[in-house]
FIVOPA-33836 format. One record per residue: residue number from 0; x, z, y of N, C-alpha, C in turn. Coordinates in steps of 0.05 Angstrom, whole numbers. Last residue first. Layout:
N
NODE   seq     n_c1     n_c3     n_c2    ca_c1    ca_c3    ca_c2     c_c1     c_c3     c_c2
NODE   NUM        X        Z        Y        X        Z        Y        X        Z        Y
...
***
This chain:
83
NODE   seq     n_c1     n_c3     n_c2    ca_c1    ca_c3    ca_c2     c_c1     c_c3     c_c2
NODE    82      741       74     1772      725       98     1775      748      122     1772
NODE    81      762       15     1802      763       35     1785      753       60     1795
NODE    80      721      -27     1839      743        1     1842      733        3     1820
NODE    79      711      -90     1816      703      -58     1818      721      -53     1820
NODE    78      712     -149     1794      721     -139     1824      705     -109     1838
NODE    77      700     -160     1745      677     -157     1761      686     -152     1790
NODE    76      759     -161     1735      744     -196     1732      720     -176     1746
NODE    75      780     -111     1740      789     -132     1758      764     -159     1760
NODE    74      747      -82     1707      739      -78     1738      754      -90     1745
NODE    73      762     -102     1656      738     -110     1668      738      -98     1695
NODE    72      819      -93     1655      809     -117     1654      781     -127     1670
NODE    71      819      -38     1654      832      -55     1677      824      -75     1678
NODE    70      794      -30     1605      777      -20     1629      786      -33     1658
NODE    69      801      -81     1554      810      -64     1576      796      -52     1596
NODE    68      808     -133     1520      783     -110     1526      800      -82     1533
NODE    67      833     -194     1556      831     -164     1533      817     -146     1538
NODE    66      790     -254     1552      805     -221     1570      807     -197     1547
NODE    65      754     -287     1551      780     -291     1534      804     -269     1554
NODE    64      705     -278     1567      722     -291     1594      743     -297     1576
NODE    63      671     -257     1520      662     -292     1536      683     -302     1555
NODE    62      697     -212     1533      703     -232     1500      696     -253     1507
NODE    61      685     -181     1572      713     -198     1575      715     -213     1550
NODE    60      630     -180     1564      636     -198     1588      673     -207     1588
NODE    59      620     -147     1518      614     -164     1523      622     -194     1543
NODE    58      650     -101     1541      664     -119     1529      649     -146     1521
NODE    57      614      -86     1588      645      -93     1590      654     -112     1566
NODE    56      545     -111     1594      566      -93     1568      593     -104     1579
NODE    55      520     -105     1661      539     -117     1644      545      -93     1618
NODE    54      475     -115     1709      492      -95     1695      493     -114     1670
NODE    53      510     -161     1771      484     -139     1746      494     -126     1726
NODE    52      539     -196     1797      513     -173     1812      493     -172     1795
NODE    51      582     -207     1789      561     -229     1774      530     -209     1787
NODE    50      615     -176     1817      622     -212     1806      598     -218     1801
NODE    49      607     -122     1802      595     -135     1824      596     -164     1828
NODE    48      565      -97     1748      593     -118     1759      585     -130     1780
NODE    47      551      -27     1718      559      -54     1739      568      -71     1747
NODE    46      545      -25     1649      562      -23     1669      558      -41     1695
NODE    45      526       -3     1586      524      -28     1612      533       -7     1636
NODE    44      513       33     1537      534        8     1542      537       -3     1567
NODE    43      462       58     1540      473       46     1526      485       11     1520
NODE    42      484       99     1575      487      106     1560      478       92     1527
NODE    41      481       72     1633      513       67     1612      508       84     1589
NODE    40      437       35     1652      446       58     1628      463       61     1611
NODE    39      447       18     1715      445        9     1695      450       40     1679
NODE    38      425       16     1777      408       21     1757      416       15     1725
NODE    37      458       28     1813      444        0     1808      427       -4     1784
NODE    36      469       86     1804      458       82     1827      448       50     1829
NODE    35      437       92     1731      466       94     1754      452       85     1789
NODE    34      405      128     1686      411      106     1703      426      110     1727
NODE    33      390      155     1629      395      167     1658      413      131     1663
NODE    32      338      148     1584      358      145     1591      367      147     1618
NODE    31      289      194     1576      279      172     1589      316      167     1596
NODE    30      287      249     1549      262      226     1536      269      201     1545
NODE    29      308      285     1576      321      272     1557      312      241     1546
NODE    28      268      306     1602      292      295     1618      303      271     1606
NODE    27      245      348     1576      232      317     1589      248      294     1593
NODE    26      283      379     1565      265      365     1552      254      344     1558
NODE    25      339      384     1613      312      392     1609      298      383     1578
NODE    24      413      392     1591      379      371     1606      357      381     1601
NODE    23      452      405     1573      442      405     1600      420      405     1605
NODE    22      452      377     1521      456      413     1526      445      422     1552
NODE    21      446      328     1536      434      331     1516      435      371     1516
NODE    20      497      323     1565      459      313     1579      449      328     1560
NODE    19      543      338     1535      537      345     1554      509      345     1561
NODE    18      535      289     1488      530      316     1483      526      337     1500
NODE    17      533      244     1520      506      253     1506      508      276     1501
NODE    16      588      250     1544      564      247     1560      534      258     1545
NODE    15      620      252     1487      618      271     1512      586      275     1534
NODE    14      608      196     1477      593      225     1447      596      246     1474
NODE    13      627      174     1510      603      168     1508      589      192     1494
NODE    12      682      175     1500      669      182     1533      645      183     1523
NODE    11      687      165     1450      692      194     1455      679      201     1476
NODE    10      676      112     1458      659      123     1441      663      152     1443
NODE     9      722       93     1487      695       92     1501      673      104     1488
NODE     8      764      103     1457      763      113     1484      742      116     1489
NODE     7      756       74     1418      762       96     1406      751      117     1435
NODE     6      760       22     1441      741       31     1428      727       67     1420
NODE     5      814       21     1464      788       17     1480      767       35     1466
NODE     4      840       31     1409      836       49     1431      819       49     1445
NODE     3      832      -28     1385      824        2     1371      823       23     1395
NODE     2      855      -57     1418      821      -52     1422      813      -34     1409
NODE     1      906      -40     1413      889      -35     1444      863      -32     1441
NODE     0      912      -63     1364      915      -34     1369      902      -27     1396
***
C-alpha cells in the first residue's frame, strides 16, 4: 500500500510540474528538459543525493539499499534536507 502511494504521489507531482512548464513556458523552452541547481532532470525521475554526490532515481537507490520507497527514506540514506 505505501508503494502504491509513493507512486501515486510522485506521478501526480510530476503530471503537475509538466502541466504547469508546459502552460508556462515559452516554445523553445520546452524543447530542452529544465535541470536543478546540480543539474539533475527531475522531470525524468532523478534527484540529488548528496551520499553518493549525483543525481539519482529515488527509488532506484532505495530498492538496491532494501529501503522502503519513501521520500523519508531517500533524503535520510542520501542525507538531504527534506524539501
Amino acid at each position: 500500500m505505501n508503494l502504491q502511494r509513493f507512486f501515486c504521489a510522485a506521478g501526480l507531482a510530476l503530471l503537475s510540474q509538466l502541466t504547469n512548464a508546459s502552460a508556462t513556458a515559452p516554445a523553445d523552452a520546452r524543447q530542452f528538459p529544465a535541470k536543478d541547481a546540480y543539474g539533475c532532470v527531475g522531470e525524468e525521475g532523478y534527484s540529488w543525493c548528496v551520499k553518493l554526490k549525483q543525481c539519482v532515481r529515488p527509488s532506484k537507490v532505495l530498492i538496491e539499499n532494501n529501503l522502503e520507497l519513501t521520500a523519508e527514506n531517500f533524503h535520510e540514506f542520501c542525507q538531504n534536507k527534506p524539501q
